[in-house]
C-alpha positions as a printed NumPy array, in Angstrom:
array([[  4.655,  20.59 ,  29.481],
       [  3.617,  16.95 ,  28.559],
       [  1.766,  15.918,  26.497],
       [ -1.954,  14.864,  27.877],
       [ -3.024,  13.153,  24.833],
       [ -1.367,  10.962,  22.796],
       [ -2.058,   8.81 ,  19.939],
       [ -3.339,   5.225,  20.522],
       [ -0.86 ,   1.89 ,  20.623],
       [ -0.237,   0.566,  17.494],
       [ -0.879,   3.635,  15.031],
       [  1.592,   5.978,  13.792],
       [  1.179,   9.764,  12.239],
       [  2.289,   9.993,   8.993],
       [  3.828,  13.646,   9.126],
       [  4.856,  16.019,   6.207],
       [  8.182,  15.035,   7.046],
       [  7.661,  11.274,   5.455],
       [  4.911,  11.654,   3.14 ],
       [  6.966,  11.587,  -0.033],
       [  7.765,   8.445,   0.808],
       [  4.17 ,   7.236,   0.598],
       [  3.206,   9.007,  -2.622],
       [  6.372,   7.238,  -3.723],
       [  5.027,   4.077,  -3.108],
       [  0.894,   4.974,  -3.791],
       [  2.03 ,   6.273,  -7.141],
       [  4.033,   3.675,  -8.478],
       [  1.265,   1.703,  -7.498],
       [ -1.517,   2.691,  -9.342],
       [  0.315,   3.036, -12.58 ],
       [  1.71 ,  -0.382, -12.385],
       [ -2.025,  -1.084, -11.672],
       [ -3.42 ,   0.363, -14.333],
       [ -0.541,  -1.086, -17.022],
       [ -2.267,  -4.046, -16.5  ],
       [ -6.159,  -2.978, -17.183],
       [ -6.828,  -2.536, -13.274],
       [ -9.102,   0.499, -11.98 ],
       [ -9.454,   1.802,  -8.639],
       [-12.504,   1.215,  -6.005],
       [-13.104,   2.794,  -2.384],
       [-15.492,   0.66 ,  -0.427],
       [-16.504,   1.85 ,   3.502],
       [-13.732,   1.909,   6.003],
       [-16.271,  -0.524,   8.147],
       [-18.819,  -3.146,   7.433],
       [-21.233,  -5.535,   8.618],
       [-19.89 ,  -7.828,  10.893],
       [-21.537, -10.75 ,   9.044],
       [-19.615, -10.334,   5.609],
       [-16.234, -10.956,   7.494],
       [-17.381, -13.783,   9.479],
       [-18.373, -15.39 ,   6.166],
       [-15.354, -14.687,   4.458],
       [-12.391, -14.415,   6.468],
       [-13.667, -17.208,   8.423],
       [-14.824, -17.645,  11.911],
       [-11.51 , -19.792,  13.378],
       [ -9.08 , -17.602,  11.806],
       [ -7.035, -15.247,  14.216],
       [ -8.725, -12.103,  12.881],
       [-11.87 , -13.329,  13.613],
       [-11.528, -14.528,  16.309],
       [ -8.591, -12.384,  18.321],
       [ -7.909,  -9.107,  16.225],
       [-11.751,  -7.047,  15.216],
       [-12.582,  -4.325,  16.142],
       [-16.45 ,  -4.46 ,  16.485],
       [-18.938,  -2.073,  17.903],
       [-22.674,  -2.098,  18.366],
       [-24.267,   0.483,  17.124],
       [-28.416,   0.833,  18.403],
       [-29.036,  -2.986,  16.655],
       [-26.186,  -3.315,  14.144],
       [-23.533,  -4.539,  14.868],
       [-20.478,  -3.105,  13.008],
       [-16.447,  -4.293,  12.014],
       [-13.668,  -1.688,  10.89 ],
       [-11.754,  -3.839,   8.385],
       [ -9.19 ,  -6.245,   8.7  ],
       [ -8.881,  -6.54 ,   5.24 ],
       [ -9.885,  -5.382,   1.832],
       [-11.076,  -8.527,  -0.401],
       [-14.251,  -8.77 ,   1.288],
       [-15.777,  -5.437,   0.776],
       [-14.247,  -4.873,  -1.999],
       [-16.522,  -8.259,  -3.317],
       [-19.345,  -7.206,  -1.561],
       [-19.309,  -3.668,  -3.241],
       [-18.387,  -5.871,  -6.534],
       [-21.728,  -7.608,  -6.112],
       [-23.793,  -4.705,  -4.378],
       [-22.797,  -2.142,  -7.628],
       [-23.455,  -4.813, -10.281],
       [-19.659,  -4.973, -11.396],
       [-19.981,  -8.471, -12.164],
       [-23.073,  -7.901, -14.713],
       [-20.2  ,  -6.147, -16.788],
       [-17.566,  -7.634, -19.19 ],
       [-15.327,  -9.94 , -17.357],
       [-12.772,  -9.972, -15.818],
       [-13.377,  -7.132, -13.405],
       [-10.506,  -5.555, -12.26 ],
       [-10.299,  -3.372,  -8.894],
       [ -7.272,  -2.109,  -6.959],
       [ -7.725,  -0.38 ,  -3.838],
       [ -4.819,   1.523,  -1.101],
       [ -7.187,   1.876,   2.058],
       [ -6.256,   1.983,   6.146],
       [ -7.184,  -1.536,   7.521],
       [ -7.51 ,  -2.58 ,  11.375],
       [ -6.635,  -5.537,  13.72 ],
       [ -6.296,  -5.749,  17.21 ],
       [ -2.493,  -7.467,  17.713],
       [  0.526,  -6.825,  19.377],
       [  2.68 ,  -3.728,  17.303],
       [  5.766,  -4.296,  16.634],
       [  7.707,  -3.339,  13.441],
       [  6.011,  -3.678,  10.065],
       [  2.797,  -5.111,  12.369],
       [  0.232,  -2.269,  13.821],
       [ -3.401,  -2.138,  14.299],
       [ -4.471,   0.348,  11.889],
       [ -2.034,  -0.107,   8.748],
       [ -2.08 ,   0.535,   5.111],
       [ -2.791,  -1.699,   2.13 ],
       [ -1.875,  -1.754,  -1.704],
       [ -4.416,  -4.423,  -3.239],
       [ -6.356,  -5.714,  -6.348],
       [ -8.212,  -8.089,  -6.606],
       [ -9.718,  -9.679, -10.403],
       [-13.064, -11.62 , -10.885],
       [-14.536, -13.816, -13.515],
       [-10.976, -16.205, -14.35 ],
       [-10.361, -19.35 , -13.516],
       [ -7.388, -19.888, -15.651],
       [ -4.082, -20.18 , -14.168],
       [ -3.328, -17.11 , -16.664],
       [ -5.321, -15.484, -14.464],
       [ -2.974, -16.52 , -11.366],
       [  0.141, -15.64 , -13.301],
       [ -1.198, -12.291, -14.308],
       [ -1.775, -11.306, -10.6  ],
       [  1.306, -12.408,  -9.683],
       [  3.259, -10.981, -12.679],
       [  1.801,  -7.366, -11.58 ],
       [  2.871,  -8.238,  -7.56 ],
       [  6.647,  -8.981,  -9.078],
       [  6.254,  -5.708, -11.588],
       [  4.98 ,  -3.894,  -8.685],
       [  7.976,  -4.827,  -6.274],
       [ 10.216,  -3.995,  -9.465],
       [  9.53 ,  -0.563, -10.281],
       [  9.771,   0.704,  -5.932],
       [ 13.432,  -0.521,  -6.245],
       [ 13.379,  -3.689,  -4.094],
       [ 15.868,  -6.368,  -4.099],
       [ 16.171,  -9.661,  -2.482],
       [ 12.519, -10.491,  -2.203],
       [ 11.64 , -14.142,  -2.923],
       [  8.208, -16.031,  -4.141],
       [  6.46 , -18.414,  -2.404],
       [  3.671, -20.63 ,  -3.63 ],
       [  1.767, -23.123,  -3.187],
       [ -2.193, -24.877,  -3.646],
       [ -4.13 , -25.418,  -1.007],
       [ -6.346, -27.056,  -3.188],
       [-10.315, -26.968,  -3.914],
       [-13.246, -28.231,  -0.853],
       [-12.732, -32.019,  -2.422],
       [ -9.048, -32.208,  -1.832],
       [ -9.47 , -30.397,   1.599],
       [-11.947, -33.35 ,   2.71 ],
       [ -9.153, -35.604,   2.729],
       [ -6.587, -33.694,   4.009],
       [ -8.553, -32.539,   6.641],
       [ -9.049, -35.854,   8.007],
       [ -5.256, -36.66 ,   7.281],
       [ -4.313, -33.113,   9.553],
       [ -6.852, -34.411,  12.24 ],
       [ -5.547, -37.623,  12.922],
       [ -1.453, -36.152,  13.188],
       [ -2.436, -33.316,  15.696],
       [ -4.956, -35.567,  17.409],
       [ -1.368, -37.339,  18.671],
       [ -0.333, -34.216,  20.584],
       [ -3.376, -32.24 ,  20.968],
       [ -2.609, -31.674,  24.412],
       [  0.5  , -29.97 ,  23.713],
       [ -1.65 , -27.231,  21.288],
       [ -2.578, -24.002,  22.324],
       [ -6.665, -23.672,  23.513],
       [ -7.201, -21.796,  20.05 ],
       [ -6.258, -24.334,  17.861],
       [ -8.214, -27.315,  20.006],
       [-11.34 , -25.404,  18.923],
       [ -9.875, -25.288,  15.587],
       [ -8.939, -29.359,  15.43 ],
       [-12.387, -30.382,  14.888],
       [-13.855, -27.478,  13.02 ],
       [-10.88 , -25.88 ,  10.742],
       [ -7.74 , -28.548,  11.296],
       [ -6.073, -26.118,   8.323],
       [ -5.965, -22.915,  11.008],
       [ -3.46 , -25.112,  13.098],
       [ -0.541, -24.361,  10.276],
       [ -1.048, -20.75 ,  10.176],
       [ -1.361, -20.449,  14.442],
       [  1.762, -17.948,  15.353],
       [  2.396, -19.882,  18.831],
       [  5.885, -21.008,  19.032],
       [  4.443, -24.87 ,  20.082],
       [  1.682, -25.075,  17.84 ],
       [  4.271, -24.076,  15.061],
       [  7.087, -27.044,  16.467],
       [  4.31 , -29.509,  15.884],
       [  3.309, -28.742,  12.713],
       [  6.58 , -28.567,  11.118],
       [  6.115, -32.129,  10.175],
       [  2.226, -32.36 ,   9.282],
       [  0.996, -33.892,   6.014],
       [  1.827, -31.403,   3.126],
       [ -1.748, -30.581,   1.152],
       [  0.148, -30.712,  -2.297],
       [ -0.09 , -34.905,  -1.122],
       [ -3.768, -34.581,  -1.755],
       [ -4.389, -32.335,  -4.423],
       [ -7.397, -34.235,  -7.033],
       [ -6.172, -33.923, -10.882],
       [ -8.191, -30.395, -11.561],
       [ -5.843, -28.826,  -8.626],
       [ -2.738, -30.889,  -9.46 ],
       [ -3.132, -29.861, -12.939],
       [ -3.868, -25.761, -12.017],
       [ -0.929, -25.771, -10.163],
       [  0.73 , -27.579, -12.54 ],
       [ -0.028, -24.474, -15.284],
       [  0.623, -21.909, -12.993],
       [  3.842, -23.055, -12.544],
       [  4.811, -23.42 , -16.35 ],
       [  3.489, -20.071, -16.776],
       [  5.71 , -18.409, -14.194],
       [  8.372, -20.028, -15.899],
       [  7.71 , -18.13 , -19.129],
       [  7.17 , -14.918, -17.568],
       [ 10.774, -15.605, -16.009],
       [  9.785, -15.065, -12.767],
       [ 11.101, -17.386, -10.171],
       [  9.374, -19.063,  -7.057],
       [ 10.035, -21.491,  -4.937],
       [  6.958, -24.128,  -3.943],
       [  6.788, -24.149,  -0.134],
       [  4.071, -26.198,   1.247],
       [  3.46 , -24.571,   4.624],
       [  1.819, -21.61 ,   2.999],
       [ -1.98 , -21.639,   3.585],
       [ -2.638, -17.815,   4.372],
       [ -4.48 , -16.764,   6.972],
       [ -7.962, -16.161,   5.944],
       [-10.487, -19.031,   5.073],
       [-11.466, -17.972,   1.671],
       [ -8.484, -19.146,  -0.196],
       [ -8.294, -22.325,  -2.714],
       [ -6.327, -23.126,  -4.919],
       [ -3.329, -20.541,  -5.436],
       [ -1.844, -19.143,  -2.45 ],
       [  1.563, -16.945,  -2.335],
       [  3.89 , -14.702,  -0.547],
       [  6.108, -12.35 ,  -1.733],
       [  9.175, -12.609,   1.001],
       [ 12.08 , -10.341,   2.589],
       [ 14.368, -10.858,   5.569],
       [ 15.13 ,  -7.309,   5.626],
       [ 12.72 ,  -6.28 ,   7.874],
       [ 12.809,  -9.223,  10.196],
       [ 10.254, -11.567,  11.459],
       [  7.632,  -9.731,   9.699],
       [  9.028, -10.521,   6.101],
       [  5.636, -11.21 ,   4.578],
       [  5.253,  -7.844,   2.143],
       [  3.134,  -9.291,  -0.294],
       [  0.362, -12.191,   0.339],
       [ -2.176, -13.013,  -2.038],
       [ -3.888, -15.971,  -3.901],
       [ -7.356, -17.518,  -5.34 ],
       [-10.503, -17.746,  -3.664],
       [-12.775, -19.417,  -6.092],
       [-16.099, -19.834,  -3.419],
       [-16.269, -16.511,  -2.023],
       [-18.226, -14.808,  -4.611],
       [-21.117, -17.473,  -4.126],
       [-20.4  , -17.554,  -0.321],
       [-21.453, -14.223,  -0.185],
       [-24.928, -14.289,  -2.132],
       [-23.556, -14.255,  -6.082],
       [-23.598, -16.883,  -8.679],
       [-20.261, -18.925,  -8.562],
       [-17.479, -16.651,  -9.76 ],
       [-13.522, -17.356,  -9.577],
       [-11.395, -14.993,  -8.339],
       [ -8.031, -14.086,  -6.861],
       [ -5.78 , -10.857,  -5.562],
       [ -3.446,  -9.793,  -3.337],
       [ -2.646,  -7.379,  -0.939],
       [  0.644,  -5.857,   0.224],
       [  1.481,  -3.918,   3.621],
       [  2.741,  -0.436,   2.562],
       [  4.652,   0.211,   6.211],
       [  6.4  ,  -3.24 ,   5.506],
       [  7.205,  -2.016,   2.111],
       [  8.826,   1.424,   3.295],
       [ 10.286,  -0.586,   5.71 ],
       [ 12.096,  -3.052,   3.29 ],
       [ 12.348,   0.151,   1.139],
       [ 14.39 ,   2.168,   3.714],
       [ 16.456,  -0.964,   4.94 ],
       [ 17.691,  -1.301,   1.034],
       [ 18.018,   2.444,   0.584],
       [ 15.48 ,   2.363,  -2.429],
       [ 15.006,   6.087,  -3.547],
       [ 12.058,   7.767,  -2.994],
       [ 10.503,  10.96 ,  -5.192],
       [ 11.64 ,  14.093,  -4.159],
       [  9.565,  16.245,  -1.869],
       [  8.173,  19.261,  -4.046],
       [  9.331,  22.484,  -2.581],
       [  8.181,  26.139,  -2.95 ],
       [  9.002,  27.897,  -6.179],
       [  8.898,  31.349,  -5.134],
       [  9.386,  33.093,  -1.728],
       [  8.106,  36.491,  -1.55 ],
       [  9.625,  38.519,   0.793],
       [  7.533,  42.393,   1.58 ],
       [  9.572,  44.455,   2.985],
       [  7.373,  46.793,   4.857],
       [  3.147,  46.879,   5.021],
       [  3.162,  48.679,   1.493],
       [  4.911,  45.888,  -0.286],
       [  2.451,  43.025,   1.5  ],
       [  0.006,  43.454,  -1.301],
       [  2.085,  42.958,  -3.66 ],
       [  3.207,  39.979,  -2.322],
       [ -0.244,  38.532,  -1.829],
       [ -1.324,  39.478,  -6.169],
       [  2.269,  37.901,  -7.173],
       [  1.671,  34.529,  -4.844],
       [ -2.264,  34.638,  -6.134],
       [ -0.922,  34.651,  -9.624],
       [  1.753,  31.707,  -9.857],
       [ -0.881,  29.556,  -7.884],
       [ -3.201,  29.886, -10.246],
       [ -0.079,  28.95 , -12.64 ],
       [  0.485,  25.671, -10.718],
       [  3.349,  27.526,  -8.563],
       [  4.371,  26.52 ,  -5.412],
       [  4.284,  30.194,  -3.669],
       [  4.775,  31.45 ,  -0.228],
       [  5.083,  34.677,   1.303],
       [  5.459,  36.334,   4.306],
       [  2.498,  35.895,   6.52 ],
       [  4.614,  36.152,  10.451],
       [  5.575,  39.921,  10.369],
       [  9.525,  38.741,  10.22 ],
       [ 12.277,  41.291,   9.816],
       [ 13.91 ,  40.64 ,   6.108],
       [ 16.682,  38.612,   7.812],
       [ 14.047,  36.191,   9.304],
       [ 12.382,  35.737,   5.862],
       [ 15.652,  34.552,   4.246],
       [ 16.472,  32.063,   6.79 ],
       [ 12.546,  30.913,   6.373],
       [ 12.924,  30.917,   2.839],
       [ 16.114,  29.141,   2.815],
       [ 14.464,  26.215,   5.539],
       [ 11.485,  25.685,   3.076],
       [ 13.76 ,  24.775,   0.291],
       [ 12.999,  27.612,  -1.992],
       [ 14.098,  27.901,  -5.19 ],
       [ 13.649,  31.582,  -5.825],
       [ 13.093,  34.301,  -3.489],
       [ 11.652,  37.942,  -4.335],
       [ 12.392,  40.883,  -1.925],
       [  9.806,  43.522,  -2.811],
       [ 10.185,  47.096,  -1.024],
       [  9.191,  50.684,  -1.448],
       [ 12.38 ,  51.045,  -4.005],
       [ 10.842,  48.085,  -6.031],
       [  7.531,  49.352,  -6.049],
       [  8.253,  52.549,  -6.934],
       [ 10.44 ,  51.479, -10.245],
       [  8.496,  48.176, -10.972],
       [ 11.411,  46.173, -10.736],
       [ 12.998,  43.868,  -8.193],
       [ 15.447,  41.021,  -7.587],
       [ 14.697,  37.764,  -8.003],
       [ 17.569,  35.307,  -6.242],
       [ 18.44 ,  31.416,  -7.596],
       [ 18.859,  30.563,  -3.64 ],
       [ 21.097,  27.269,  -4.978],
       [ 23.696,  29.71 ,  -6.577],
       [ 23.011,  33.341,  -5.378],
       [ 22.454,  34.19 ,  -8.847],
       [ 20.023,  37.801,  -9.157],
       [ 17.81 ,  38.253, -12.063],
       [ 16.444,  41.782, -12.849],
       [ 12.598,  41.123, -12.869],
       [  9.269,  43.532, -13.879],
       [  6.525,  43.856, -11.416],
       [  3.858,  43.948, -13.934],
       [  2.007,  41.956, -15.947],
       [  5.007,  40.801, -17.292],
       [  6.01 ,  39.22 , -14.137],
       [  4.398,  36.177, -14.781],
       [  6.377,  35.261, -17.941],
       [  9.749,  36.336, -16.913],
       [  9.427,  34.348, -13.768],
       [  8.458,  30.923, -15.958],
       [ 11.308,  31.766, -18.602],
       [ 13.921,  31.491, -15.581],
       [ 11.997,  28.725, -13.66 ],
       [ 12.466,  26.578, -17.113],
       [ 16.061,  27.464, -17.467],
       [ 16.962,  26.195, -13.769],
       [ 14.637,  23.027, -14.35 ],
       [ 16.119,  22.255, -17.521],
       [ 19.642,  23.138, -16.11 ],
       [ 19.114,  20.812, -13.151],
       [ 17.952,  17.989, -15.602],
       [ 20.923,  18.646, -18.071],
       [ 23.434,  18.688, -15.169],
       [ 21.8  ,  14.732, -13.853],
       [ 22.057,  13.557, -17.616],
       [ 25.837,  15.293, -17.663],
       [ 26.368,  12.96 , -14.567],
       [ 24.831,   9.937, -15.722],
       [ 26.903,   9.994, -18.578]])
């Protein structure tokens, strides 16, 4: 029968199946984090429209192509595109910034934009970000950065390459502003209706515009790093010999300007071509203004945020390893209906032991149970009869080598059962060592 529901274009299910794969990822994430003073925040999956037209910017593509906004009575309401501007607005809301400086926040929430899906691009995805207020050193910059690089490190990725650049502070914009206004006033014919709004109000937008014409006539635009004042210049400048120290290389690439209107100053990309045309996994940078844009007293600050489906993706492409999926422990397998109780206490017991435990809850014949138990991946199994319950003793398999261990019923099950459970741990981590040797 088909299916009369299905899910909506542009999400995905994250089954059982894959999960590991994302604790992989969420895990080594908020210990690289918090190895560099960073604690976690969970703001509202939606928000008043109003904060993301003031940050993100009114002529940027997600404002003005990719919310999703309803009305609701006489609010008006946006799921979010991204996570730097609620995460501020909670910032200011919760009186984080009242506290020692620098605040530090890192955040793994679902965000939403209405685009075309394709792979590593859907319209809800996932996001690993931080983002650090109360700097406005370029040690701040390099920091950030340093814990992107760390962060790409530790999942096992290869091949991924740093972008940077400065976009600069509201003076140097001014000039190159006028400078971008009077090269695309040449051919503004030729650009898409989007980005003739965007000539007069946000000339900037016109780099970042994803049509293939509006890209072919920028690719020779005046470069911002031509207009940078000496403040900028000499940020950038910093940032740059810091990097350097930290040994991490980048390459300065001009065309970077992000997508949201926030940004000054430090902008940068961590990039793949693994994954194809979506090879952005990492985008982050400084956003000195927003702080005060949105009702505080001027504050410098800076994050990032990376895609976790483009990093499994450029994880999977690279065969990076990913934790092992925790299996059950013990498999219980009654026998008959006077055993079932017993199966129920013994289960009850090594959960409250921090046991993985299963037992037979389908009325299968002992047959079915093993080839259960064997599908589930478990370690031990237990067949408990009327012959076990009458001597208080039973079987206990290793499924990985057949192996049968005499085993007590009573209170001393419990022990017994974590004396062997050590031994094959210990013996699995002995054998790895043997091979790494």
């Amino acid at each position: 029968m088909a299916l009369k529901i299905t899910r909506p274009q542009g999400t995905e299910d994250i089954t059982p199946k894959n999960i590991n794969k994302w604790y992989t990822v969420e895990e080594i994430a908020r210990e690289t984090a918090m190895c560099f003073g960073f604690k976690e925040i969970r703001i509202p999956t939606f928000e008043n429209t109003e904060l993301f037209l003031r940050s993100v910017g009114e002529t940027t593509d997600v404002v003005q192509k990719e919310m999703y906004t309803v009305k609701a009575k006489e609010t008006e309401f946006t799921l979010r595109p991204e996570g730097t501007a609620g995460t501020i607005r909670a910032m200011l809301q919760n009186g984080m910034l009242n506290d020692a400086l620098p605040q530090r926040a890192f955040y793994i929430l679902s965000c939403f934009r209405h685009e075309r899906p394709q792979a590593g691009r859907l319209r809800e995805f996932h996001q690993f970000g931080l983002e650090m207020a109360g700097s406005g050193s370029p040690a701040a910059d390099a920091e950030v950065i340093s814990l992107a690089k760390t962060l790409l490190d530790r999942l096992g990725l290869r091949n991924i390459a740093l972008n940077i650049n400065s976009i600069g502070c509201p003076k140097c914009r001014c000039e190159y502003h006028k400078a971008l206004r009077s090269y695309f006033a040449k051919r503004e014919d030729e650009l898409c209706d989007t980005c003739k709004t965007r000539l007069e109000k946000n000339p900037m937008r016109i780099l970042d515009c994803k049509s293939p014409v509006c890209g072919e006539i920028a690719e020779n635009a005046p470069v911002i790093l031509d207009y940078l004042c000496n403040e900028c210049s000499e940020h950038f400048e910093t940032l740059k010999k810091y990097l350097n120290n930290l040994s991490i290389e980048f390459t300065v690439n001009p065309k970077i300007v992000r997508g949201l209107d926030y940004y000054t100053k430090t902008v940068f990309e961590f990039v793949t071509t693994d994954i194809g045309a979506q090879g952005t996994v990492c985008g982050g940078g400084r956003y000195d203004g927003l702080i005060e844009q949105l009702g505080g007293a001027a504050t410098p600050a800076l994050g990032f945020a990376m895609g976790i489906e483009r990093i499994l993706l450029t994880m999977e492409s690279q065969g990076c390893q990913f934790m092992e999926e925790k299996t059950c422990d013990l498999y219980i397998a009654p026998m008959d209906a006077s055993a079932a109780d017993m199966a129920m206490n013994i289960a009850q017991k090594l959960r409250s032991d921090g046991y993985h435990a299963e037992y037979d809850v389908m009325n299968r014949g002992i047959k079915a149970q093993m080839k259960y138990a064997n599908k589930i991946g478990a370690k031990f199994v237990l067949v408990v009869g009327g012959n076990e319950l009458e001597s208080g003793c039973a079987k206990l398999k290793l499924m990985e080598t057949g192996e049968q261990f005499d085993i007590h019923l009573d209170d001393r099950f419990a022990k017994e059962f974590e004396d062997l459970a050590i031994r094959y741990m210990f013996n699995d981590i002995f054998e790895e060592f043997e091979e790494e040797k």
